[in-house]
TORPA-4810 file (N, C-alpha, C, O; in nm, 3 decimals):
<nodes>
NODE_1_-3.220_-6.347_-12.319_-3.114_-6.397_-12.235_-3.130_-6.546_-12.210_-3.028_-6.615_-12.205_X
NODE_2_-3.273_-6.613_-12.190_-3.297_-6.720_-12.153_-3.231_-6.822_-12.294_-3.182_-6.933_-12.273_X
NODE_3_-3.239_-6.768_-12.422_-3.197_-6.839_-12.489_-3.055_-6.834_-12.534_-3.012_-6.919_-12.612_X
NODE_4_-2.997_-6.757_-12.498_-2.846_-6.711_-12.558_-2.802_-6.800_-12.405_-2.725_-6.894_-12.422_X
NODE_5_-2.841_-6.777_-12.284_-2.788_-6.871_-12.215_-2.841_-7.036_-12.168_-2.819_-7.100_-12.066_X
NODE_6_-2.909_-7.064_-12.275_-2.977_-7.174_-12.294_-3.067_-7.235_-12.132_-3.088_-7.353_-12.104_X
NODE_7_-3.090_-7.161_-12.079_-3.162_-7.159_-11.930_-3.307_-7.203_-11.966_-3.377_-7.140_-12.045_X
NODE_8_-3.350_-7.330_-11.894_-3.476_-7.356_-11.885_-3.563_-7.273_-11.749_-3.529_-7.169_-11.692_X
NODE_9_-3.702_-7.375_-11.720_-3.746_-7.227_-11.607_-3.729_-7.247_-11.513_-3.754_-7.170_-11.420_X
NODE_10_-3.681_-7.355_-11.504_-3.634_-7.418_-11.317_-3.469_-7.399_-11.261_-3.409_-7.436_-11.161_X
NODE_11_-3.418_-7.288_-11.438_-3.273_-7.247_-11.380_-3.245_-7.173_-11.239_-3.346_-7.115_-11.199_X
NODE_12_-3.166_-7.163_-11.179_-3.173_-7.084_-11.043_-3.104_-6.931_-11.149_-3.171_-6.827_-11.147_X
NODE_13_-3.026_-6.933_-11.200_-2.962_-6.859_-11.242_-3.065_-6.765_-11.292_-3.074_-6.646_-11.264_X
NODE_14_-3.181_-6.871_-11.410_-3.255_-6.765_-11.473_-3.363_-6.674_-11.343_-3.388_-6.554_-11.330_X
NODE_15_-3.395_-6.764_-11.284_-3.518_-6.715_-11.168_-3.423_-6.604_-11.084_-3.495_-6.532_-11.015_X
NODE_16_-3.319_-6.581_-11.075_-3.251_-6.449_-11.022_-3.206_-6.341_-11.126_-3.189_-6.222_-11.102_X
NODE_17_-3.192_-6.394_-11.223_-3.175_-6.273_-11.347_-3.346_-6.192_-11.376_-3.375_-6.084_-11.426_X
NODE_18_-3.427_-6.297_-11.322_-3.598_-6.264_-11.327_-3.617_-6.167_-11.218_-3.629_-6.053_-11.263_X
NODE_19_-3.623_-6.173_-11.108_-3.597_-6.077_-10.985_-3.533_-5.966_-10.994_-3.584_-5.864_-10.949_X
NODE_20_-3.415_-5.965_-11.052_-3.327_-5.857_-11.048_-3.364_-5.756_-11.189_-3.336_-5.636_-11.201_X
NODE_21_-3.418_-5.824_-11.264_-3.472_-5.762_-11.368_-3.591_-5.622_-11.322_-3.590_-5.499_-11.326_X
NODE_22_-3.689_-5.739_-11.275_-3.823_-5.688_-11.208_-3.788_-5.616_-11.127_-3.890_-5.547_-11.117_X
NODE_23_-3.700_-5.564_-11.036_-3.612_-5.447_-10.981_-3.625_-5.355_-11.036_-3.710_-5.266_-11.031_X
NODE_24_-3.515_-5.374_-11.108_-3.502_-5.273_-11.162_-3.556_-5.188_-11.282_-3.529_-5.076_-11.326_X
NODE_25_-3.643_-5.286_-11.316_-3.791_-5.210_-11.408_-3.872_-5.131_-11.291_-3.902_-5.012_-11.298_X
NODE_26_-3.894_-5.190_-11.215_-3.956_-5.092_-11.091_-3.897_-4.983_-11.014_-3.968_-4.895_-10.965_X
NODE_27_-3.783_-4.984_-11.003_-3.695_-4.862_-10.969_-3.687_-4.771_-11.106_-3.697_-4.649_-11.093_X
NODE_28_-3.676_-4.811_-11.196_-3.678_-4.697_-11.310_-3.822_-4.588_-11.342_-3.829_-4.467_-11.360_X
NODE_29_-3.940_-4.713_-11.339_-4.057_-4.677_-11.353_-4.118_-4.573_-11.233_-4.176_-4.468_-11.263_X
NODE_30_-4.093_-4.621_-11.077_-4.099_-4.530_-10.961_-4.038_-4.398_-10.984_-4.090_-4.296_-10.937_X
NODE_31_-3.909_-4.393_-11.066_-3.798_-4.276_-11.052_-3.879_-4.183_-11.197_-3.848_-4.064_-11.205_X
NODE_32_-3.950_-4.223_-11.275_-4.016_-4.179_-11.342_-4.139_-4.089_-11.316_-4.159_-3.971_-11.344_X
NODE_33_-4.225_-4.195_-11.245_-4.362_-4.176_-11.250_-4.412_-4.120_-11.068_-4.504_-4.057_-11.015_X
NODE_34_-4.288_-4.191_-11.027_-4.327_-4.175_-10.842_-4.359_-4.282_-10.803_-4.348_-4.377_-10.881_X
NODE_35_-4.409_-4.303_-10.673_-4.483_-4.388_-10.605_-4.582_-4.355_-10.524_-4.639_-4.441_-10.457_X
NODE_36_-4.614_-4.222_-10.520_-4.767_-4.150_-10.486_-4.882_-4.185_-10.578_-4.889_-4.137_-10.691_X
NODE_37_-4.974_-4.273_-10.529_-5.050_-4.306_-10.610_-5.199_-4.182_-10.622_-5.297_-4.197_-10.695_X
NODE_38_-5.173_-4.065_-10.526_-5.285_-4.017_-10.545_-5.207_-3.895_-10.575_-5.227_-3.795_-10.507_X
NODE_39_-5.096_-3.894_-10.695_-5.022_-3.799_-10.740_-5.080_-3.759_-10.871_-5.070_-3.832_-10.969_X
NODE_40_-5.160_-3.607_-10.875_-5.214_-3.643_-11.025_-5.095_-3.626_-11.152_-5.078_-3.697_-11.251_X
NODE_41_-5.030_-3.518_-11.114_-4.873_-3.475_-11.186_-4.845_-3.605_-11.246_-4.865_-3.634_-11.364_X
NODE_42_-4.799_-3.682_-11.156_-4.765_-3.847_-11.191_-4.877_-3.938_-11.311_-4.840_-3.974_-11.422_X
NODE_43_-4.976_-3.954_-11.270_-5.102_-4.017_-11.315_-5.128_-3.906_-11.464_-5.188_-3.961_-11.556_X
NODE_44_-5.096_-3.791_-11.481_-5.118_-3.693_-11.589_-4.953_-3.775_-11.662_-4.955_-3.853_-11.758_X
NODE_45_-4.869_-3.747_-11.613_-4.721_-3.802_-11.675_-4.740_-3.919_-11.778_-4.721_-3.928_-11.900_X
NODE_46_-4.788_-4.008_-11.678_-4.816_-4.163_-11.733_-4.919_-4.136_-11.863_-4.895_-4.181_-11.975_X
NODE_47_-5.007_-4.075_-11.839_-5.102_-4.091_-11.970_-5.045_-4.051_-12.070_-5.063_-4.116_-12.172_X
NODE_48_-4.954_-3.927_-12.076_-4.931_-3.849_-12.193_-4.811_-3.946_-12.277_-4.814_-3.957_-12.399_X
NODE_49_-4.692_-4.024_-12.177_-4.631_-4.153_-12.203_-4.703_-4.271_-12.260_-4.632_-4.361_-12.306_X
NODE_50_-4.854_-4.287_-12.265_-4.934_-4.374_-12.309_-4.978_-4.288_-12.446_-5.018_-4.352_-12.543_X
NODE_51_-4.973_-4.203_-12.449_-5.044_-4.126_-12.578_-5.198_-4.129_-12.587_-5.272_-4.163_-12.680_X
NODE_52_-5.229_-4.079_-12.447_-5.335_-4.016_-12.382_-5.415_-3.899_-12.452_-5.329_-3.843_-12.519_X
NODE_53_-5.575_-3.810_-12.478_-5.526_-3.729_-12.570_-5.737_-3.722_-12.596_-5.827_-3.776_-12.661_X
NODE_54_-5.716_-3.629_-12.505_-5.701_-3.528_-12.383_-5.658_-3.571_-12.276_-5.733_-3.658_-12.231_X
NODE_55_-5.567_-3.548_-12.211_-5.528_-3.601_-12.081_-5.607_-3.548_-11.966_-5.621_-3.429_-11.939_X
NODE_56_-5.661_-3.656_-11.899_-5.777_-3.626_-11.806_-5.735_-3.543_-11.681_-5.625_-3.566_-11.629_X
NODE_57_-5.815_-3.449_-11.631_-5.798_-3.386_-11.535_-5.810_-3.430_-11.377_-5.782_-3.354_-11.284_X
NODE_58_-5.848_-3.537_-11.366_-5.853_-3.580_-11.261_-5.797_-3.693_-11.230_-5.746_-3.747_-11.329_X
NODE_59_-5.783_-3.769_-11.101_-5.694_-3.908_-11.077_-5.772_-4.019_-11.104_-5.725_-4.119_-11.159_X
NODE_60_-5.891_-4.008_-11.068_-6.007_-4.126_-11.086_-6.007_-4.162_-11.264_-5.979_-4.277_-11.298_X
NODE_61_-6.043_-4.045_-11.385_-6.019_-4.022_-11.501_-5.870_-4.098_-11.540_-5.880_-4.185_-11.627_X
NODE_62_-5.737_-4.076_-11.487_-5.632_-4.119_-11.523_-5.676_-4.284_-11.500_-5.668_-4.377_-11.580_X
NODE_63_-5.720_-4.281_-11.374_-5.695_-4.449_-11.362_-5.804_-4.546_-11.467_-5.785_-4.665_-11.493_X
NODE_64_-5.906_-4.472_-11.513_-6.006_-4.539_-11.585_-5.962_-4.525_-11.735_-6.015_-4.596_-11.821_X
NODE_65_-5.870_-4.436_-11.766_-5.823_-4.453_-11.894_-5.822_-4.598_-11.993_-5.794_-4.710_-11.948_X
NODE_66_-5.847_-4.578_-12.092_-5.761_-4.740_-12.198_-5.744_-4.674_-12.286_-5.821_-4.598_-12.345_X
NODE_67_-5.582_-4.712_-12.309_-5.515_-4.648_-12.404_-5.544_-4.716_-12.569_-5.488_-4.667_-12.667_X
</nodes>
């Protein structure tokens, strides 16, 4: 977008298309995954979306993962 609308980084325009972006990557990702962080359902979700493999049984295990 930054280049099709030729926006440098001190555009106001671009720095609100940046915000509103980051929104709504975070509302999609929450509506996905949750926002319970001591959700293992969630934390099991995410790995298997990472291509996880065995997917760990516990929350501490999910979070120490590298994919």
């Amino acid at each position: 977008m930054c280049d099709h609308f030729k926006w440098d980084k001190k555009n106001a325009a671009r720095q609100d298309a940046h915000k509103w972006f980051r929104i709504a990557l975070t509302k999609v990702f929450n509506g996905k995954y949750g926002t319970n962080v001591e959700n293992l359902a969630s934390w099991q979700s995410l790995c298997s979306r990472l291509g996880v493999d065995p997917i760990p049984s516990e929350i501490k295990q999910c979070r120490g993962v590298r994919p």
